[in-house]
N, C-alpha and C positions, 0 to 999 in steps of 0.2 A: 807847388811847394808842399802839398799839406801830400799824406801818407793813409792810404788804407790799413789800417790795424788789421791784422793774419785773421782768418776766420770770422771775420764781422764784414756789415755792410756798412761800416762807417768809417770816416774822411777825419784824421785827427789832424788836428793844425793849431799854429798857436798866434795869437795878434797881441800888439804893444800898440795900447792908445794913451792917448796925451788929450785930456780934454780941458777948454778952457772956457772960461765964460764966470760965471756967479757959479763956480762948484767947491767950494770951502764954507765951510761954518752951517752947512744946509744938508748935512746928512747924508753927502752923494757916497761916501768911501763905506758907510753901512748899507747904503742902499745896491751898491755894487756889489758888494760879499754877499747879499740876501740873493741876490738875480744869480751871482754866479754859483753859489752853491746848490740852486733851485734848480740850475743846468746841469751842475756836474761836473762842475769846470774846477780847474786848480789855477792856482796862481796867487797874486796879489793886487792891491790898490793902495797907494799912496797921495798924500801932498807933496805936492812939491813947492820948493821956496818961492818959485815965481806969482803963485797963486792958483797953477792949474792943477789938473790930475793925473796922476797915471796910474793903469790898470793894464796887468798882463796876465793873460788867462791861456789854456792849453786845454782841448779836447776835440769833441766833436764838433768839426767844422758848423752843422747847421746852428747848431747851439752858441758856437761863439759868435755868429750871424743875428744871434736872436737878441744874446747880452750888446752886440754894437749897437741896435737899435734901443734898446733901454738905454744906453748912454747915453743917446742922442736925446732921447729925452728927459731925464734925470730924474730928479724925487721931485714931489711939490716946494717950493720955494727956491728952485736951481733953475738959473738959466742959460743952460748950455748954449755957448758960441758956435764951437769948433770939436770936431774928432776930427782927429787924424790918426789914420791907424795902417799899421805895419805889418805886413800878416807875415809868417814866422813859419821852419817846421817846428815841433814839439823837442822841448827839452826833456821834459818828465822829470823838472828840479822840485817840483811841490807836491806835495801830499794831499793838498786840501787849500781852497782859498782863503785866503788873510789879508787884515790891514795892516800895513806896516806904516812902521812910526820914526 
């Protein structure tokens, strides 16, 4: 799925995770903006009603490989369950990664 970008050596792709466990009220949706913008990544992370997360980011493949492994592991006082994640090509709807509310 993912796409070599023209004149680079890099693999853009995009994944939609859904993380659940202890990831509300503990700092994961800042902790996710800091990882992704540290990569490079656009996109966003939310709450959702149920009590899990969701975070969809869009770049270079290795880099969104790097940010699934920090989800797995969260901020200090999160205790991540579950990712499941859906890897995607690239939309190029975002500018810049955000928490959305």
């Amino acid at each position: 799925m993912a796409a070599k970008k023209k004149n680079e050596d890099i693999e853009v792709a995009a994944v939609l995770a859904r993380i659940t466990g202890q990831v509300q009220g503990v700092g994961f949706r800042y902790y996710t903006m800091v990882k992704a913008r540290s990569y490079e990544l656009t996109g966003y992370v939310k709450n959702l009603s149920d009590g899990s997360v969701e975070a969809y980011a869009e770049g270079d493949k290795e880099k969104l490989e790097k940010l699934m492994r920090d989800l797995n592991r969260g901020p200090i006082g999160s205790k991540v369950e579950e990712v499941k994640e859906t890897w995607r090509d690239a939309k190029n709807h975002h500018e810049e990664f955000n928490i959305d509310f």
